[in-house]
Residue, then its C-alpha position, 0 to 999 in steps of 0.5 A: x500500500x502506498x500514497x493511499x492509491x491502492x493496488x487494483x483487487x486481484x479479483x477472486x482465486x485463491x490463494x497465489x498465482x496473482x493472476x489466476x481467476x478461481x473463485x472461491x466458493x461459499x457456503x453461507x447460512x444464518x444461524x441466528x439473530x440479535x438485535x444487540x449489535x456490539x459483538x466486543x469492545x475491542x478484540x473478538x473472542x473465540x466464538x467457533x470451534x470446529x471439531x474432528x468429528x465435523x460438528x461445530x459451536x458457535x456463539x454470539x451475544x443475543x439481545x432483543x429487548x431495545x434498548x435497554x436489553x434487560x434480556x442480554x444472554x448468549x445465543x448458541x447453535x450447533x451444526x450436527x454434521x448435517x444442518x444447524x438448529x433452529x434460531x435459539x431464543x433463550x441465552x445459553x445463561x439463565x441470568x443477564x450475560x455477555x461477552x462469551x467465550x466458546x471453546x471444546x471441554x473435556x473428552x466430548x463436551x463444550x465450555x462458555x464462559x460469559x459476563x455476567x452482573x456478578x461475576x463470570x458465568x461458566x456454563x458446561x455441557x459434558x456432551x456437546x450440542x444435547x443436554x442441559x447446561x451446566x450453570x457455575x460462577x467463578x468467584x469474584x466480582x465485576x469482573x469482565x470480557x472472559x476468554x477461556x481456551x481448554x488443554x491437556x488431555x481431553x480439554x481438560x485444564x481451562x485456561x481463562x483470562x479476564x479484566x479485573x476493572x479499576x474502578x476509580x477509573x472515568x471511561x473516556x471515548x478513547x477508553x470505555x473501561x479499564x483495568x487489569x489482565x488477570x489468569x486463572x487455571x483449573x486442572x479439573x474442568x473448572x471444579x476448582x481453582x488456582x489462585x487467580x492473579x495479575x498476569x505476569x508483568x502485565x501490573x501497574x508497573x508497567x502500565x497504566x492499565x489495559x482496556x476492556x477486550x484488548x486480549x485474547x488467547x491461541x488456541x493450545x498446543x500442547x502445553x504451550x499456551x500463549x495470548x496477546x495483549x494490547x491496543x493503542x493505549x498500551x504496548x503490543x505484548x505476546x504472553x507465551x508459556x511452554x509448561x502449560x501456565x506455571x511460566x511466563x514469558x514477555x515478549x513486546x511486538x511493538x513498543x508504544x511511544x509514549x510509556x504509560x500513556x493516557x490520551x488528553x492527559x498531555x500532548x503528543x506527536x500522532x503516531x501509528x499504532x495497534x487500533x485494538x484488533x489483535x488475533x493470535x495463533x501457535x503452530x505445531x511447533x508452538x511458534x506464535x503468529x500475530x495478526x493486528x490491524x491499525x490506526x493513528x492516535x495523538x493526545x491532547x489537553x484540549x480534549x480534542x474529540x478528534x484524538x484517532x484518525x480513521x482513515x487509517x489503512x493497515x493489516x500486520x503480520x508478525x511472528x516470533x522469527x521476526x524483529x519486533x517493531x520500535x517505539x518510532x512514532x512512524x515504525x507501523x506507517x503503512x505508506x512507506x514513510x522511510x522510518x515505517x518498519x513495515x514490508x508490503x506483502x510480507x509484515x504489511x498484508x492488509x489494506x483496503x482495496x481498490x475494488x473497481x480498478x480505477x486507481x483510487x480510493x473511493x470511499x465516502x467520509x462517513x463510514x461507521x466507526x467501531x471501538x476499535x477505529x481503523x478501515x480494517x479491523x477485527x482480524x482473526x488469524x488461523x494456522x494448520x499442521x501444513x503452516x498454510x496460514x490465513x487473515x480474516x478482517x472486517x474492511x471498509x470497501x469500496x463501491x459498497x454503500x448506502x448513499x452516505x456510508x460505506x459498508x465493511x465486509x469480511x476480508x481473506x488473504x492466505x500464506x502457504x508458507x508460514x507468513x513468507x509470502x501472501x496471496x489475493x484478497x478475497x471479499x467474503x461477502x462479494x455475493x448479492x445478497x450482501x450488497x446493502x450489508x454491513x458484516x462485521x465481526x468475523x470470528x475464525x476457527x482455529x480449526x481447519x480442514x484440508x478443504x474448507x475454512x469455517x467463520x460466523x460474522x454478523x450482518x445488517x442493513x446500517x454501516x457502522x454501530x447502531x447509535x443509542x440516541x436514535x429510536x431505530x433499531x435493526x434486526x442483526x444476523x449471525x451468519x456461518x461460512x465454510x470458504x471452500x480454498x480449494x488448495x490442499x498444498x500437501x498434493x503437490x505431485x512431480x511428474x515430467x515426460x520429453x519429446x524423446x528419450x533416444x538421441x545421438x551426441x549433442x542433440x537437444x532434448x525438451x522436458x515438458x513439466x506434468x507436475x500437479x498441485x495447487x495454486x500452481x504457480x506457486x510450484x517451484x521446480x529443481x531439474x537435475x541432468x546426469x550427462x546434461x547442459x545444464x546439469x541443473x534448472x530451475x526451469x518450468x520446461x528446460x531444455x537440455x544437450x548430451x554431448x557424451x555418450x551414455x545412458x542418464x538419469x533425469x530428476x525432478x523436485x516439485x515443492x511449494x515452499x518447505x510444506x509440500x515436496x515431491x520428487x519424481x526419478x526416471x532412471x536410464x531416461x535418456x540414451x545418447x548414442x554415438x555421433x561422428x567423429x570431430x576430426x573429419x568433414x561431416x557429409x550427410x544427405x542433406x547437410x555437409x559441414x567443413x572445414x572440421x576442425x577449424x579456426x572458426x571460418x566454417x561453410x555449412x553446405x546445405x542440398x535442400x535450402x528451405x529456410x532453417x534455424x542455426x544455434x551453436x553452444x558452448x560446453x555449458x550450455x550457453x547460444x553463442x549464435x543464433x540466426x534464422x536463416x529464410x532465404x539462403x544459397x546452398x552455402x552459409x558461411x559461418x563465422x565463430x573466429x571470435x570464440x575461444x579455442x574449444x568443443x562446440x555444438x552446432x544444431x540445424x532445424x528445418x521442416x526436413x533437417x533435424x541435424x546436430x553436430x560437434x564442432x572444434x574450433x583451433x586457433 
């Protein structure tokens, strides 16, 4: 992205081969309704989970009673491996909820952890999608915005996080509530605690407190656990524990300019930033990679209500391979200031899109804005065991709109290679029947299969979040996706053949390249030639001479990146057979070269002269000459005087000659 004239969509394909035109099919359907449309206050909980059996959970907050919303609950459905059921009515809680956290519990059940008025509401069932809930309370008060993973065997040690609020603390625009970060750890299913406290690190020594939603956690693997913390009011902080919660260790992707920062409590230079949409994954090795978007905040004592600016542009990737970012208040510039720390399409690999091609950004003045207030936001990020990573993010897009604000939809881009490279943007919500939407909040599934991805987002019919001082409400729908991606890299298959297998000495053979895989342009090719020049390519289709006699092998490696590799060997695959001897004139019917040896003045006496290609060779492969001839006498005259002594390799084609010849040159 530079100078906010932005690159024209590479429309639909997915996921490399920027060129390629494939669509990306949906599945879409809706799963349930609310009429309560702030989904979070900063960072999306996990809200989906698909399970290896094919089923799965989803979750959202439901409320229907406008505009107090005295019936604020959880709504949940549940797909059986064959269809969701019915729209829920009633909250998974019996109480007044919000904010809940969704994830697997031990060997077949489900966990929701939620907000309650006095306290957080555990609810379990030991058997996923039938029964009834299990209703329990973790100990404490006021607390707030939980988010729950679950490890160990069978899922069963809850992990949990949520904000202690300060509350002393007077809610501002810029922060709506403050507190901190708490952990808490049951190793018997949520039975029993340990002692809850402070996350590590995380306290008022280091900061002034962290806002309501800004954290969330990865899934687990193993007994690596890990979340990410932070937004614009705070440093961007990755937590990581490798022995399952007893330790912690504190990592800062991006270190914020101002320590302890508090808007209009001083002035300040604007500064790039963490506008609090943040998701987090771990690999299978338990390396964690981060997806956040962007804005751009300054501080002021005259309580200026203008303290972001919204048209601020910008999705990041990190990973823990990676230098984290500095404290330079242009470090996460997306528009290629010299300070910005920032590469496009490899940390930098979200922005808003130049949906009609014409090269600008057509975007009206007044799209909605969220609590967390860039153009693109609420990125949720996934991961599987073959490192093909993939981004979902909510974005203001062009050429969607009511007349007086833009719509957001729900945006998609995939790496095959574990964040190196990245491929084109998808709009999720391209179809019809989102063309007058606002979708929003899309929740990932940290769990994919080899096929398709799997998201629940919210729609309705306004851009941006319903204002409370207006009488209109509208309806909200809960929509789940699987995206088909239609690339399993781990099928990438080498295969070649050549136009001929037998040919004499210093004849050409052309390899024509069978591979399979996808996307196929991503496929990167190794050739290795016993006998041949060259010995090795890296061509798609190589060409290759034998100038010895002999019988070779041919190899071929097919690979996307590390995380797809084939190899195909064809033993004994090319026979040379003898050619005539270098030290006498050369006759055959239609061809008669001499002198041979010479000092580089040759004549190539042609009895047919249809028009023909002459190409000569060095030892290595290298044209040295290279000329068609279309009209000629029967004698060509050959000049090489300016080559250095050696063995040449001499080649003419035409519609009835298919000759090849050494020749040596002696000064």
């Amino acid at each position: 992205m530079k100078n906010l004239i932005l690159l024209s969509i590479l429309f639909i394909g997915i996921f490399f081969a920027k060129s390629q035109e494939k669509t990306l099919p949906f599945e879409e359907t809706i799963i349930g309704n609310t009429w309560y449309d702030l989904q979070t206050w900063r960072t999306m909980q996990n809200r989906i989970y698909y399970y290896e059996d094919g089923t799965i959970g989803a979750v959202w907050n439901m409320g229907f009673d406008f505009p107090q919303f005295p019936d604020m609950g959880i709504g949940y459905n549940y797909f059986d491996g064959n269809s969701w059921g019915p729209f829920p009515t009633q909250s998974v809680t019996s109480v007044w909820a919000t904010n809940p956290s969704y994830t697997a519990y031990l060997e077949n059940g489900e966990i929701v952890v939620s907000q309650g008025e006095n306290g957080l509401i555990i609810s379990t069932r030991e058997y996923k999608g039938t029964g009834d809930w299990i209703e329990g309370y973790f100990p404490g008060s006021g607390y707030k915005h939980p988010v729950v993973v679950t490890s160990g065997v069978d899922h069963n040690i809850v992990q949990l996080l949520y904000l202690d609020p300060d509350d002393s603390f007077m809610p501002t625009p810029a922060q709506p509530d403050r507190g901190f970060i708490h952990y808490a750890r049951s190793t018997d299913g949520g039975q029993t605690w340990d002692p809850a406290g402070q996350a590590l690190g995380l306290g008022p020594d280091n900061y002034l407190g962290f806002t309501i939603g800004s954290y969330t956690w990865a899934e687990p693997k193993g007994n690596v656990i890990a979340f990410v913390a932070g937004d614009y009011l705070t440093e961007l902080v990755l937590m990581k524990s490798s022995d399952g919660g007893d330790s912690w260790q504190k990592t800062v992707i991006w270190e914020h300019p101002y320590p302890m920062f508090e808007i209009f409590s001083f002035n300040s230079d604007t500064f790039y930033c963490n506008d609090g949409g943040i998701s987090l994954a771990l690999d299978f090795e338990g390396k964690a990679h981060v997806a956040f978007t962007l804005s751009r905040v300054y501080s002021s004592t005259a309580q200026d209500t203008a303290w972001y600016e919204k048209e601020i542009d910008g999705v990041v990737y990190w990973n823990e391979d990676r230098e984290t970012f500095s404290n330079n208040i242009n470090a996460l510039n997306p528009y290629g200031h010299p300070d910005s720390e920032l590469i496009e399409d490899y940390s930098l690999i979200g922005w808003v899109q130049d949906v009609n091609g014409n090269g600008q950004l057509e975007i009206l003045d007044d799209f909605g804005t969220y609590p967390t207030p860039g153009m693109n936001t609420m990125p949720q990020i996934a991961i599987n065991e073959a490192y093909l990573i993939f981004v979902a993010w909510s974005a203001v897009t062009e050429t969607y709109d009511n007349g007086v604000a833009n719509y957001r939809h729900i945006w998609l881009r995939g790496s095959p290679d574990g964040g190196l490279s990245w491929g084109n943007f998808i709009d999720l919500n391209q179809d019809l029947i989102f063309i007058y939407s606002e979708c929003v909040y899309p929740a990932l599934s940290p769990f994919f299969d080899s096929e398709y991805l799997y998201l629940t987002f919210q729609e309705d019919n306004e851009p941006g979040l319903h204002d409370p001082n207006l009488p209109l409400y509208s309806e909200n729908n809960i929509w789940f996706m699987s995206a088909f991606y239609g690339w399993n890299p781990t099928t990438v298959i080498a295969d070649f053949t050549a136009d001929t297998t037998v040919i004499h000495e210093g004849d050409t053979v052309h390899f024509i390249n069978l591979s399979t895989g996808y996307p196929p342009n991503m496929i990167n090719y190794s050739w290795t030639f016993e006998g041949g020049i060259p010995q090795t390519s890296n061509d798609t289709n190589p060409e290759v001479v034998y100038l010895n006699e002999g019988i070779f092998d041919v190899e071929l490696t097919a690979n996307i990146s590390t995380i797809a590799i084939n190899t195909k060997t064809e033993e004994n695959y090319i026979t040379v057979l003898p050619a005539a001897n270098v030290n006498e004139n050369v006759i055959y019917d239609e061809v008669e070269i001499f002198p041979n040896p010479s000092t580089g003045s040759l004549t190539i006496n042609l009895q047919n002269q249809n028009a023909c290609k002459i190409k000569v060779f060095d030892l290595l492969g290298n044209t040295i000459y290279d000329q068609n001839y279309i009209q000629h006498n029967r004698k060509i005259n050959l000049d090489l005087s300016g080559n250095p002594e050696g063995m040449y390799f001499l080649k003419i084609k035409s519609n009835n000659v298919n000759f090849s010849e050494k020749i040596v040159l002696k000064k």
